[in-house]
C-alpha positions as a Markdown table, in Angstrom:
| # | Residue | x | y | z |
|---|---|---|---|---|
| 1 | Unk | 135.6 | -85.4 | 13.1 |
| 2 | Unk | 134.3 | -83.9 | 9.4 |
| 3 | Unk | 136.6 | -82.1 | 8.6 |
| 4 | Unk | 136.0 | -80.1 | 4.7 |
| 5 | Unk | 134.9 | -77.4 | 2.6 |
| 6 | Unk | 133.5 | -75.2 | -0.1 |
| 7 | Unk | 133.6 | -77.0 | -3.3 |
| 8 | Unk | 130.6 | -78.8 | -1.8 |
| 9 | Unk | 128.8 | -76.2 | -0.6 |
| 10 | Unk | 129.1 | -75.1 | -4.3 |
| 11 | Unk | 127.7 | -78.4 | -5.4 |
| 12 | Unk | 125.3 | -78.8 | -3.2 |
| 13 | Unk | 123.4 | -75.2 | -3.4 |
| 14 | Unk | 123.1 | -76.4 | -7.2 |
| 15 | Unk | 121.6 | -79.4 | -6.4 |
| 16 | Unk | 119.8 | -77.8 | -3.8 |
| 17 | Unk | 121.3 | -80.9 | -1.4 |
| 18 | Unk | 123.9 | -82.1 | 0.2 |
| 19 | Unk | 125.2 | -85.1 | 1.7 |
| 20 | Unk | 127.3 | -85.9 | 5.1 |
| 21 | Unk | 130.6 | -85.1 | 5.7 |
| 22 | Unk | 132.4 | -84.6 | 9.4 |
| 23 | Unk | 134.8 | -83.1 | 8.0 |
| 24 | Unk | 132.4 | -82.6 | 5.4 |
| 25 | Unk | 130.1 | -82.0 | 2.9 |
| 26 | Unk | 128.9 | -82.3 | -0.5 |
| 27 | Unk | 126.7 | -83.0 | -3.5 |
| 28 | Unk | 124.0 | -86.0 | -4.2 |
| 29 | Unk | 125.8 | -88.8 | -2.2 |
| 30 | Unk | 126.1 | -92.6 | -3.6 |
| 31 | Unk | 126.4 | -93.7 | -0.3 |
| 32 | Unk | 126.1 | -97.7 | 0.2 |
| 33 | Unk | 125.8 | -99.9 | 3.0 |
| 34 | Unk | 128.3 | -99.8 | 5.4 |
| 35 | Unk | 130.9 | -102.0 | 6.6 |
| 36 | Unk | 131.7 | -103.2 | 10.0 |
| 37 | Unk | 135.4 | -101.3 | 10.3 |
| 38 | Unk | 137.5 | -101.5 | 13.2 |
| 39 | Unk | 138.3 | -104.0 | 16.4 |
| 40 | Unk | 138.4 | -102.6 | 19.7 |
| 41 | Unk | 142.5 | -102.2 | 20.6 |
| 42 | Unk | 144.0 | -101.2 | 24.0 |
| 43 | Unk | 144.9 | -97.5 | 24.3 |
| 44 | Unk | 147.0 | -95.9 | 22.1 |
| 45 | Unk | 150.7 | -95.8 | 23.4 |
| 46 | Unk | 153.3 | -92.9 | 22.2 |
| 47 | Unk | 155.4 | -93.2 | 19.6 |
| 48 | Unk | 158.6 | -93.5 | 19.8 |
| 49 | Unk | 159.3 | -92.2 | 16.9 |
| 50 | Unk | 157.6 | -89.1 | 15.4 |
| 51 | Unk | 156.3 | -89.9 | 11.5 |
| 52 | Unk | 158.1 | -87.9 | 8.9 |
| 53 | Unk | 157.2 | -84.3 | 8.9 |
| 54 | Unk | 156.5 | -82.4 | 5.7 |
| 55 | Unk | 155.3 | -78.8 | 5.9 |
| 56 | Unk | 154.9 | -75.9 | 3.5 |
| 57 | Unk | 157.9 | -74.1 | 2.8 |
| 58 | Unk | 156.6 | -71.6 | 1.0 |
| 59 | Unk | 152.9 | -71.0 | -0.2 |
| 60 | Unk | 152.0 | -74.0 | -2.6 |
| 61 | Unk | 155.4 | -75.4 | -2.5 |
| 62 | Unk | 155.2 | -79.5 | -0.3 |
| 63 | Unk | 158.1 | -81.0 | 0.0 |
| 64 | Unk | 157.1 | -84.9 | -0.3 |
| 65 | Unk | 158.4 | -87.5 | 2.1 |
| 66 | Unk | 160.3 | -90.6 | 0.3 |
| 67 | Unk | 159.2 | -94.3 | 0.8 |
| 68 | Unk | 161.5 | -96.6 | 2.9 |
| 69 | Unk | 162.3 | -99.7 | 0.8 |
| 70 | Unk | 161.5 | -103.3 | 2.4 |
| 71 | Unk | 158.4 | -100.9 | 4.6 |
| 72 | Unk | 154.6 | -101.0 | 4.3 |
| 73 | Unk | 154.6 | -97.4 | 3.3 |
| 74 | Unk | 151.6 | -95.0 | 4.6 |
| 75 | Unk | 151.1 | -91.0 | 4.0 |
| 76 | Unk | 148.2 | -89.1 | 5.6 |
| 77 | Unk | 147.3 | -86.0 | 3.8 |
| 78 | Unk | 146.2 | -83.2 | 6.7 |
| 79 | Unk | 144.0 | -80.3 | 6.4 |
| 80 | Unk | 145.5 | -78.7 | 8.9 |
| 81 | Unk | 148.6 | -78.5 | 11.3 |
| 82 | Unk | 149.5 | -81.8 | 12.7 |
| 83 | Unk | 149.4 | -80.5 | 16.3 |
| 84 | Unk | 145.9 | -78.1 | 16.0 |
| 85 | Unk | 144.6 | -79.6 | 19.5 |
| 86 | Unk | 141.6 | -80.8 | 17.4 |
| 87 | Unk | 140.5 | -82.3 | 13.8 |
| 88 | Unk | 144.2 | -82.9 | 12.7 |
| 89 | Unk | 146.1 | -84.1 | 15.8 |
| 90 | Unk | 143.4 | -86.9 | 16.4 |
| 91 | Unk | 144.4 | -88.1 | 12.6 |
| 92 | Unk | 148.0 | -87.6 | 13.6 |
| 93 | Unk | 148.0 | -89.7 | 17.0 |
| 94 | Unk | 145.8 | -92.2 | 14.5 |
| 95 | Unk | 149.0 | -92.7 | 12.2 |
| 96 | Unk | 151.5 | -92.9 | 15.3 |
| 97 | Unk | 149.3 | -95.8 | 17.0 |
| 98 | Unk | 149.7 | -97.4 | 13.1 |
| 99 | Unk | 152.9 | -96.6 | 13.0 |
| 100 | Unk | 153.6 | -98.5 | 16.6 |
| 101 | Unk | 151.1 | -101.3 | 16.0 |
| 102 | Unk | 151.9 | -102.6 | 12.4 |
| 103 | Unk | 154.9 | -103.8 | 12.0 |
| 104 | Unk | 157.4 | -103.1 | 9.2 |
| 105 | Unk | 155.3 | -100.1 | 8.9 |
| 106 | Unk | 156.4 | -96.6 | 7.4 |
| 107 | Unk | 154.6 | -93.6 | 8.1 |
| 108 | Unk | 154.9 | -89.9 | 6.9 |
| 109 | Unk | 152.8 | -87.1 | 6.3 |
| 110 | Unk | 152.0 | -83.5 | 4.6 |
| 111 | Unk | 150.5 | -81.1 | 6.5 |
| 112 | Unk | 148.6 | -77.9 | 6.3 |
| 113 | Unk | 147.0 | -78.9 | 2.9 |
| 114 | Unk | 144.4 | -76.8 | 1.4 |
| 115 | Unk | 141.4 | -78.6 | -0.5 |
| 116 | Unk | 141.4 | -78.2 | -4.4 |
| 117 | Unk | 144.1 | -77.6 | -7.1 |
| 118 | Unk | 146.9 | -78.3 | -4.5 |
| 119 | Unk | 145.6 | -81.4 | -2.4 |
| 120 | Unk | 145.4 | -83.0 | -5.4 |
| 121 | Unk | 149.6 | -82.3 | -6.6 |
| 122 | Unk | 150.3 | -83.6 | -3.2 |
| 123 | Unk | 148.4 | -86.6 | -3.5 |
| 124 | Unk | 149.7 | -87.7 | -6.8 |
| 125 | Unk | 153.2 | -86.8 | -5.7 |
| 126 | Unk | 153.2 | -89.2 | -2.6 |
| 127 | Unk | 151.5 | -91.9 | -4.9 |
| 128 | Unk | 154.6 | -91.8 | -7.2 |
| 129 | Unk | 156.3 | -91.8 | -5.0 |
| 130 | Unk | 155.6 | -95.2 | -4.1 |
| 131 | Unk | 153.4 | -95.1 | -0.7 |
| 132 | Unk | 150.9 | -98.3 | -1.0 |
| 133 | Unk | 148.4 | -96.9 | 1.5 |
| 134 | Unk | 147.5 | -93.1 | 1.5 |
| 135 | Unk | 144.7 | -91.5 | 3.8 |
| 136 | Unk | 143.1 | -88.1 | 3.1 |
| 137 | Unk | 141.5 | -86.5 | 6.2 |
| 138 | Unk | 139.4 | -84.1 | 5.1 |
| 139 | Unk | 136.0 | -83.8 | 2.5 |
| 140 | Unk | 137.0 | -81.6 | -0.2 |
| 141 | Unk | 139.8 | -84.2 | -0.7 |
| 142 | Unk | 137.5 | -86.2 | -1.8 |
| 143 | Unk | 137.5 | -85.8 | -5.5 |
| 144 | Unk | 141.4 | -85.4 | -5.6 |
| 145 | Unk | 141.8 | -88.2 | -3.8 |
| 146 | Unk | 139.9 | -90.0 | -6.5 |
| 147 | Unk | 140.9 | -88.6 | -9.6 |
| 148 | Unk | 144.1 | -89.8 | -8.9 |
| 149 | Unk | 143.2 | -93.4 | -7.7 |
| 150 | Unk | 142.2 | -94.0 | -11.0 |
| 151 | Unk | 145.4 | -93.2 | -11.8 |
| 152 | Unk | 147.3 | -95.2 | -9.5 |
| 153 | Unk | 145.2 | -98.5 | -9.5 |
| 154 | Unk | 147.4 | -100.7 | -7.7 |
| 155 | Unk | 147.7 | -98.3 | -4.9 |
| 156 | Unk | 144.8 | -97.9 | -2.1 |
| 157 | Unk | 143.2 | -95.0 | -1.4 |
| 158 | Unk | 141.5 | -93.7 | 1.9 |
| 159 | Unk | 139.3 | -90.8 | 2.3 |
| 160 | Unk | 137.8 | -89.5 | 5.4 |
| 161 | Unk | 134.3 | -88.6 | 5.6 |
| 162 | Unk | 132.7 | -87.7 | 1.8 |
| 163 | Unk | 130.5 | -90.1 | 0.2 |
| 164 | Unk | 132.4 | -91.5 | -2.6 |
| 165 | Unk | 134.1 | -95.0 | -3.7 |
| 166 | Unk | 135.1 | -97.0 | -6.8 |
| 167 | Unk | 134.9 | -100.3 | -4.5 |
| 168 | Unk | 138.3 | -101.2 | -5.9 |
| 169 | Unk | 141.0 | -98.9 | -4.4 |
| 170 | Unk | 139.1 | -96.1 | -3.5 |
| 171 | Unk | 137.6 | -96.2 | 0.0 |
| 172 | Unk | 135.6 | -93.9 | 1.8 |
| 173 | Unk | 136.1 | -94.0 | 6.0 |
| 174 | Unk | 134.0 | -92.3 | 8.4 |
| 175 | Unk | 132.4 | -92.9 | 11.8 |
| 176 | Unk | 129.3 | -92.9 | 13.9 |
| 177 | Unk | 130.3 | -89.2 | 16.1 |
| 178 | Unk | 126.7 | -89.2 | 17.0 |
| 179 | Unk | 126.8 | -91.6 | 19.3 |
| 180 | Unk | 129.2 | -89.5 | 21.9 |
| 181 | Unk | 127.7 | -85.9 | 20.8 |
| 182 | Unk | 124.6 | -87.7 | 22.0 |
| 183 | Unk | 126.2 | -88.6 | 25.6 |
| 184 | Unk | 128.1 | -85.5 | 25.7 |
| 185 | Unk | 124.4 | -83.6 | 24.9 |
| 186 | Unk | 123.2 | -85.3 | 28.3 |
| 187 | Unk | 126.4 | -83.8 | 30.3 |
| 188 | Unk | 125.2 | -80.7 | 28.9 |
| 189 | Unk | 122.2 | -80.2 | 29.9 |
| 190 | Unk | 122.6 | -81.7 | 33.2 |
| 191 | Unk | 125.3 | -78.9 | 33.8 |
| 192 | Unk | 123.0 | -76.5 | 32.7 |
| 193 | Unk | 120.2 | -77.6 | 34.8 |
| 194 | Unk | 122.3 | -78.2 | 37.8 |
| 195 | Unk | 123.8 | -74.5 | 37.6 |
| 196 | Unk | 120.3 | -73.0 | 37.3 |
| 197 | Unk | 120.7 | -71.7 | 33.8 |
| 198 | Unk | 119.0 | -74.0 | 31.1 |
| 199 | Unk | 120.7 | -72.1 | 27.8 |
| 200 | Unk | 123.4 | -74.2 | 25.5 |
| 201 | Unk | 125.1 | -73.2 | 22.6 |
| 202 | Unk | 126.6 | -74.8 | 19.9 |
| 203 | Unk | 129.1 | -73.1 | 17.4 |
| 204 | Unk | 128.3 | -74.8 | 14.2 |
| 205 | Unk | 131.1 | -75.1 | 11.0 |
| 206 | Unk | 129.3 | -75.5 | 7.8 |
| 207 | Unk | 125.6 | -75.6 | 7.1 |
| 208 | Unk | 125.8 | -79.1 | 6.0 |
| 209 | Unk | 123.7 | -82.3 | 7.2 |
| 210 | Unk | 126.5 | -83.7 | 9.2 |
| 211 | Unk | 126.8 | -80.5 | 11.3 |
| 212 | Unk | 123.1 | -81.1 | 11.8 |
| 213 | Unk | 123.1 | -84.1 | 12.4 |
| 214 | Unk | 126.0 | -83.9 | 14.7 |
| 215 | Unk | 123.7 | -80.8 | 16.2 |
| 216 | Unk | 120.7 | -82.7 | 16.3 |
| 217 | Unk | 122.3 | -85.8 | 18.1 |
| 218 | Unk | 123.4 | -83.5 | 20.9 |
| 219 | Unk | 120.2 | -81.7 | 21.1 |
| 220 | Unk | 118.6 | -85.2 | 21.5 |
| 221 | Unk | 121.1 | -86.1 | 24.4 |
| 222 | Unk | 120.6 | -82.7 | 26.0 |
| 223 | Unk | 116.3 | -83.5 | 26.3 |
| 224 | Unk | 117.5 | -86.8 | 28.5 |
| 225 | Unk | 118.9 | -84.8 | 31.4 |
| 226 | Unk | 117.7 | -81.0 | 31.0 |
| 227 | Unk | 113.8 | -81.4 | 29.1 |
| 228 | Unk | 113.6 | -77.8 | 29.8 |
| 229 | Unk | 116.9 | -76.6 | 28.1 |
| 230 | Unk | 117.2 | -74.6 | 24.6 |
| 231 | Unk | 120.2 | -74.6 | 22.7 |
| 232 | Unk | 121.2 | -71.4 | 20.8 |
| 233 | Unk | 123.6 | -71.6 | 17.4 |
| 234 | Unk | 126.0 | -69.7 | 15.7 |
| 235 | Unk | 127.3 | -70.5 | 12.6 |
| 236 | Unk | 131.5 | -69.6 | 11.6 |
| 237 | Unk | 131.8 | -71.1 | 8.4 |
| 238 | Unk | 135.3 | -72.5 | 9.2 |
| 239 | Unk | 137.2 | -76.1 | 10.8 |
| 240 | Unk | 139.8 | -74.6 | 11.8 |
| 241 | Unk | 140.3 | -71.0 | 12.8 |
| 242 | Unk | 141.2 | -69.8 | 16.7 |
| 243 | Unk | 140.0 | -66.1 | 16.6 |
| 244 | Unk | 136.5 | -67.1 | 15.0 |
| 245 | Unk | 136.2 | -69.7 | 17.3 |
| 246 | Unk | 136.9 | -67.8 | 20.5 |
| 247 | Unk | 134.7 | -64.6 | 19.2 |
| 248 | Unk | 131.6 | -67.5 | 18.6 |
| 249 | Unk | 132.0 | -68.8 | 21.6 |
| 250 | Unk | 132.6 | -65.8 | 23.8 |
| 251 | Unk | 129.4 | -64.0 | 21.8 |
| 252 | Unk | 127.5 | -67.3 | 23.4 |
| 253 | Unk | 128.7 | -66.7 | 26.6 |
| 254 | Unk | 128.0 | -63.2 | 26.6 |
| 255 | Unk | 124.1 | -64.3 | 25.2 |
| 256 | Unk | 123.7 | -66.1 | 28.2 |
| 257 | Unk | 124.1 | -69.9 | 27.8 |
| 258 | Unk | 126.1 | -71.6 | 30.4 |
| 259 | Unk | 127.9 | -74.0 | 27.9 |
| 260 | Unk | 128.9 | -74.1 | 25.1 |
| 261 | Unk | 130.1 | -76.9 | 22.7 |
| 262 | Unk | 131.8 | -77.1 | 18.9 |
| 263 | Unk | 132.1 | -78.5 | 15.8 |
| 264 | Unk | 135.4 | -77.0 | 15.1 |
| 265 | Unk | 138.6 | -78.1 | 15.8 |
| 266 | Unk | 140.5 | -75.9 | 18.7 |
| 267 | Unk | 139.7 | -76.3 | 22.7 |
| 268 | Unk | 138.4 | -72.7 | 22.0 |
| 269 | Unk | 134.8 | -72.9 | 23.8 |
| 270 | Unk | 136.9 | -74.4 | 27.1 |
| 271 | Unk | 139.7 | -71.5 | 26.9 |
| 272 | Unk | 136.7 | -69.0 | 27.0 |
| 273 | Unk | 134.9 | -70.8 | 29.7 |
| 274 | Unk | 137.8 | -70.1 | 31.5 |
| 275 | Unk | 137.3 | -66.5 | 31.6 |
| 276 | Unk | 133.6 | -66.5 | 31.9 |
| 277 | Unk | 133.3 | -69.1 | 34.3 |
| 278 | Unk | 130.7 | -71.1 | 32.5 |
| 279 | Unk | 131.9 | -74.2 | 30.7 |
| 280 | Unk | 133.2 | -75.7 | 27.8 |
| 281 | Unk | 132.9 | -78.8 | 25.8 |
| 282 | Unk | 135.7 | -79.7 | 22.8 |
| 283 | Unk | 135.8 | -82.2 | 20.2 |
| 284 | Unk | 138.2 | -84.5 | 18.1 |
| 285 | Unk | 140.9 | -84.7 | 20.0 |
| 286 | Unk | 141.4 | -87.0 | 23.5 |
| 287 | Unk | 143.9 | -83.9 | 24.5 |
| 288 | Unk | 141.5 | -81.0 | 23.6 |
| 289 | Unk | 139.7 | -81.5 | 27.1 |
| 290 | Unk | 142.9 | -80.2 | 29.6 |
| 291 | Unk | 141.0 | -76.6 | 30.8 |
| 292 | Unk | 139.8 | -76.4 | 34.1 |
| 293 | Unk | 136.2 | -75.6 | 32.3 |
| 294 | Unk | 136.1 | -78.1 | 30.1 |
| 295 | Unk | 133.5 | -80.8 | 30.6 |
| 296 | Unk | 134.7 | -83.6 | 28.3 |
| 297 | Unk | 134.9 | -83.7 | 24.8 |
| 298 | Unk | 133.9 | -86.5 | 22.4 |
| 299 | Unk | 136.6 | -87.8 | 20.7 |
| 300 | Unk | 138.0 | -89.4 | 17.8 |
| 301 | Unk | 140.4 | -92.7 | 18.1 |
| 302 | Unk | 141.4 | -93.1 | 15.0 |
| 303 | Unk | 144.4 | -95.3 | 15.3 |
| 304 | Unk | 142.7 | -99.2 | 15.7 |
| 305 | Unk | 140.7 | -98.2 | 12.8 |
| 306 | Unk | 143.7 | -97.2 | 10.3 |
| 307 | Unk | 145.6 | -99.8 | 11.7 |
| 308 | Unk | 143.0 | -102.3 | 11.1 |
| 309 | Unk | 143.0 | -101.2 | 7.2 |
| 310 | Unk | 146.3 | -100.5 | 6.5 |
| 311 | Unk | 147.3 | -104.6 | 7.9 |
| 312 | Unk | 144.1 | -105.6 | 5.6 |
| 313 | Unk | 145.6 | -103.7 | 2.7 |
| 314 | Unk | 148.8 | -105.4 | 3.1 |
| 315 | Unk | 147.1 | -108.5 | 3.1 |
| 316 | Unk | 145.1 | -107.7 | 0.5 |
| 317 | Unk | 141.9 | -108.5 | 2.7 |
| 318 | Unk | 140.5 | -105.5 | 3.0 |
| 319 | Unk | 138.3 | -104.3 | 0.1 |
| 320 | Unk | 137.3 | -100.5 | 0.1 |
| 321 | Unk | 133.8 | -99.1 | -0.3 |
| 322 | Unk | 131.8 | -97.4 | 2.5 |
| 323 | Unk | 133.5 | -98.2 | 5.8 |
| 324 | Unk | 131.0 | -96.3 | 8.3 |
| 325 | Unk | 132.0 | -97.6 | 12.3 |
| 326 | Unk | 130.3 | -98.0 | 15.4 |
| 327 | Unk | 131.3 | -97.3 | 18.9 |
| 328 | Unk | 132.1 | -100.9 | 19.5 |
| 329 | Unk | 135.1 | -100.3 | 17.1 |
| 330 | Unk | 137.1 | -98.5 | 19.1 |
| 331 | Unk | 137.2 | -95.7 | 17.3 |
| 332 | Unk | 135.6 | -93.2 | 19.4 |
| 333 | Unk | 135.5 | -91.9 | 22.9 |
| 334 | Unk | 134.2 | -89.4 | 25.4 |
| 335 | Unk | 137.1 | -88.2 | 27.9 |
| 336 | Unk | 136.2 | -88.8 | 31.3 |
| 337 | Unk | 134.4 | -92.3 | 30.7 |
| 338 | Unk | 137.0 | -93.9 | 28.7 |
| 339 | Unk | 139.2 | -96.9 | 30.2 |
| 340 | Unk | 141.5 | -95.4 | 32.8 |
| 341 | Unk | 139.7 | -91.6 | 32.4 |
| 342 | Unk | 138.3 | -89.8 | 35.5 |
| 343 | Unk | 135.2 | -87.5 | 35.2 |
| 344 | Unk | 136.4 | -84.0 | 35.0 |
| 345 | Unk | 135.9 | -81.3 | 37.8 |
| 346 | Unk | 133.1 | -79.8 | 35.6 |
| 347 | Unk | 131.3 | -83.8 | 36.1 |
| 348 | Unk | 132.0 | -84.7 | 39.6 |
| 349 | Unk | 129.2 | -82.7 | 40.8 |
| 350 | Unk | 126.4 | -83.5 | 38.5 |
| 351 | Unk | 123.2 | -86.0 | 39.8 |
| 352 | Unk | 124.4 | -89.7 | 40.0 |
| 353 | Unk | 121.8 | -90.8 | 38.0 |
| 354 | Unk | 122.5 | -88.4 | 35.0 |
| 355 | Unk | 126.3 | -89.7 | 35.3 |
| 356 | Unk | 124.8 | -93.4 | 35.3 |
| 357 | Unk | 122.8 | -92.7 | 32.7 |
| 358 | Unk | 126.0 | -91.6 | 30.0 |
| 359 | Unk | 127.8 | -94.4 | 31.5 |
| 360 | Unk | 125.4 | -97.0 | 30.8 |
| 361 | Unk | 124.2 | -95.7 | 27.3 |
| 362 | Unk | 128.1 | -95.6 | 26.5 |
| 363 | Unk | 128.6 | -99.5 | 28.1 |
| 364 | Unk | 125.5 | -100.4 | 25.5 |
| 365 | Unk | 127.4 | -98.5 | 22.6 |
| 366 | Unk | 130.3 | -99.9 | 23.2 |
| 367 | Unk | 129.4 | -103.7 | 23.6 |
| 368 | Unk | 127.4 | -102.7 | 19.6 |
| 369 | Unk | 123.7 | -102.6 | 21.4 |
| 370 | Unk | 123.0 | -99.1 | 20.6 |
| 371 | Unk | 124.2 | -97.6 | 17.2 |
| 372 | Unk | 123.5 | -94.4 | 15.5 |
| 373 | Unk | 120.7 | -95.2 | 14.6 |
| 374 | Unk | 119.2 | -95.4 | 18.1 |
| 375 | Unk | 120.4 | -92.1 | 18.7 |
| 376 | Unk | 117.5 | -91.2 | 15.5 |
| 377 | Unk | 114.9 | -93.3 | 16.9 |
| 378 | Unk | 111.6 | -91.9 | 17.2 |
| 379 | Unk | 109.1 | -90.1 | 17.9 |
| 380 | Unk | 111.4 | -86.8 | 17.2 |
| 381 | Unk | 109.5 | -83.5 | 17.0 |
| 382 | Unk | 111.4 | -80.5 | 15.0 |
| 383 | Unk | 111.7 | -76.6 | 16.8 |
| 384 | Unk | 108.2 | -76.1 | 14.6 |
| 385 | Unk | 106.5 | -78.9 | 16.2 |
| 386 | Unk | 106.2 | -81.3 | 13.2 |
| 387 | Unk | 106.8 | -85.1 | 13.6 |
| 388 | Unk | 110.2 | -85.7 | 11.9 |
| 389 | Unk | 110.5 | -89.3 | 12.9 |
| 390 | Unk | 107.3 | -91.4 | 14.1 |
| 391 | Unk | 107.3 | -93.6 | 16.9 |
| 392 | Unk | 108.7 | -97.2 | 16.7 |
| 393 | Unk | 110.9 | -95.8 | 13.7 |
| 394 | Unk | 114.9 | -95.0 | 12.8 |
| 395 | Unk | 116.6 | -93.1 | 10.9 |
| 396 | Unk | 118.8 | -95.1 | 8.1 |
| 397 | Unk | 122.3 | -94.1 | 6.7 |
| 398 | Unk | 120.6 | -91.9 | 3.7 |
| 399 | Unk | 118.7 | -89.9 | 6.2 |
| 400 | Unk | 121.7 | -89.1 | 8.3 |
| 401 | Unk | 123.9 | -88.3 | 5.5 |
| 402 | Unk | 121.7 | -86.2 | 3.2 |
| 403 | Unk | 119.7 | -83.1 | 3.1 |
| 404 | Unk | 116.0 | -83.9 | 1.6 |
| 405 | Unk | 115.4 | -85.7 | -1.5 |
| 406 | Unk | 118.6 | -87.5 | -1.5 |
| 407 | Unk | 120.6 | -88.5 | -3.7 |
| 408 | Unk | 119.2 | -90.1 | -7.2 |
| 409 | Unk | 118.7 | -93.6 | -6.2 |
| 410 | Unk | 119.5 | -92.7 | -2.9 |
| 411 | Unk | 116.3 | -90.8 | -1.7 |
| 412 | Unk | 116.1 | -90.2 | 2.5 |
| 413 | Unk | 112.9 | -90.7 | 3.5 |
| 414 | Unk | 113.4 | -88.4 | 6.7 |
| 415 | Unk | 116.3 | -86.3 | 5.8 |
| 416 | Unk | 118.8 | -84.9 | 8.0 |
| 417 | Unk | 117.1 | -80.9 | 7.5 |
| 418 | Unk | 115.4 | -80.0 | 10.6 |
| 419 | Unk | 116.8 | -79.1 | 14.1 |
| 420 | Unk | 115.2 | -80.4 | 17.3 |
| 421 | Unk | 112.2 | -78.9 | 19.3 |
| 422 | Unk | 114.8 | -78.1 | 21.8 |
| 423 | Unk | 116.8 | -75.5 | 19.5 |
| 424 | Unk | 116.0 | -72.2 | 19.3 |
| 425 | Unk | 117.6 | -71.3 | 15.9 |
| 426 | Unk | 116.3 | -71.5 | 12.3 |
| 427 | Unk | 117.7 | -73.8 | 9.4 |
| 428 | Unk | 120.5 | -72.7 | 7.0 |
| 429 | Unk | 119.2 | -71.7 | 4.0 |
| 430 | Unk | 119.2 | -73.7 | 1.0 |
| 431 | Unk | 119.3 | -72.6 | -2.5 |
């Protein structure tokens, strides 16, 4: 939503934790209390004006956008290819809705960015070149992104997902994707259990605690409308890559489970469904869901969120530190329930009371009555039948984000390391 990468992976096996990402993960997390982010805003309209493109020309060469003069000037920094149907378009369509809402507002972007050594050049580049506000989409852009705020201090700084912030003009930005995996775990398993066939399968990026998390929340939707379903997993080590995705998803398939959902960013587990006539469920993107198979697909909204900061930069009355949103932001969605969305073919025949039941839980998310942490209340029983979270308790933000102890000064006291007695798969390994 996550989106990324290896450096933490590298971190975290030394530590022997790791801490949320959604694009994703890292080491020991410093992760304090978040802030209320976005307002709800009406639907994003189309741009009429694409922002400026940059793209690779050759293989660690960027060409970097210029700064209008008299604008409010914002670059996005993008993992992957601005149109990807997933992770990268939903940031994209984000910085057209900012682009369209803020006035006196200049957009551009790089795309196609790899994490390290190079994100960082880019960064720095488009911060001499002048742009006031620049976001970085995905988690191993996290420390790049930072090294050179500290260089810049007069210029703000916004990185998706990661842990980390200076509190000055260093921001980290992230949101509650729980909530819909939850609701689009309950369309799940009532399509499971309405077809006769009570297997899911999830095809999972990085063993990290947000993919868990993101895993478990599903998994915890799923028990609402199919008690008797078991989820399978398969694990691709990889955001963004259409073959691996479509092998995963068609080896699911071919195990037996009757849908299949992702943590990755292409519409690849709908595109098989196709074939196999089973079903499908994307992510990220509100355009990811268009395959005849395709259930729905929770989704991000970014744009009412970036817009939000960016006018608060401007103003100078927005302060960044650990901006964590809710469902009544605005910032998320589940296609099919969202203002002016039908339920897809895949919905129209499931149980009333199942479809009342998403809509309702949604209408409470929405109107900021039910928050992640509802989605991690207890009693929760793990796949080896231990109590991970007692009745009449929740989760907290250090638990979600962390694989057990936590950070120093940061210790989870449930930990997000343990997948639902619902899932039939074991635990990454940690070293």
């Amino acid at each position: 939503m996550s989106k990324k990468l290896w450096s933490f992976i590298a971190v975290v096996l030394m530590l022997s934790m790791l801490v949320t990402a959604c694009a994703p993960a890292a080491a020991p997390a410093t992760q304090a209390p978040a802030q209320p982010a976005a307002t709800t805003a009406p639907a994003q309209p189309a741009a009429t004006t694409a922002p400026v493109a940059t793209t690779a020309p050759a293989a660690g060469a960027f060409q970097i956008p210029d700064v209008e003069a008299g604008k409010f000037n914002v670059a996005m920094v993008l993992i992957g290819p601005h149109d990807d149907g997933g992770w990268s378009q939903s940031h994209y369509e984000g910085l057209k809705y900012l682009e369209q809402n803020m006035p006196d507002a200049h957009v551009a972007y790089v795309e196609n960015v790899p994490e390290g050594t190079e994100s960082e050049q880019v960064i720095r580049s488009l911060a001499r070149k002048g742009f006031e506000l620049i976001y970085t989409t995905s988690f191993g852009f996290m420390d790049p992104t930072m090294t050179v705020a500290e260089e810049f201090p007069d210029q703000t700084f916004i990185h998706i997902s990661g842990y980390k912030s200076n509190s000055k003009n260093f921001g980290n930005l992230f949101g509650a994707m729980e909530n819909m995996k939850y609701l689009a775990g309950m369309i799940a398993g009532s399509r499971a259990k309405q077809d006769g066939n009570p297997k899911v399968g999830y095809m999972a990026t990085f063993p990290i605690p947000e993919e868990l998390r993101l895993g478990n929340a599903f998994a915890l939707g799923m028990a609402k409308t199919c008690p008797e379903c078991k989820r399978d997993v398969r694990w691709i080590n990889t955001w963004h890559d259409p073959v691996i995705e479509k092998e995963a998803a068609a080896s699911l398939f071919d195990a037996g489970v009757q849908v299949v959902f992702t943590g990755a960013d292409t519409p690849a587990p709908a595109d098989v469904a196709m074939a196999k006539s089973k079903w499908g469920i994307t992510y990220d993107y509100e355009g990811s869901c268009k395959a005849e198979r395709c259930l729905t697909a929770p989704y991000w909204n970014w744009g009412p969120v970036y817009t939000k900061i960016a006018q608060g930069v401007k103003d100078k009355t927005y302060q960044p530190g650990w901006d964590y949103f809710d469902a009544d932001s605005g910032g998320l969605g589940l296609y099919g329930f969202m203002e002016g969305q039908q339920l897809t073919k895949g919905m129209e025949d499931l149980p009333p009371a199942d479809i009342q039941l998403v809509k309702d839980t949604l209408a409470q998310m929405l109107a900021g009555k039910f928050t992640r942490f509802d989605v991690f209340a207890g009693e929760i029983k793990d796949n080896a039948g231990n109590v991970v979270v007692p009745a009449g308790e929740k989760m907290q933000q250090s638990d979600l984000d962390q694989f057990p102890p936590g950070a120093e000064g940061l210790a989870c006291k449930y930990c997000m390391y343990w997948w639902n007695q619902n899932v039939a798969a074991e635990l990454p390994k940690l070293q």
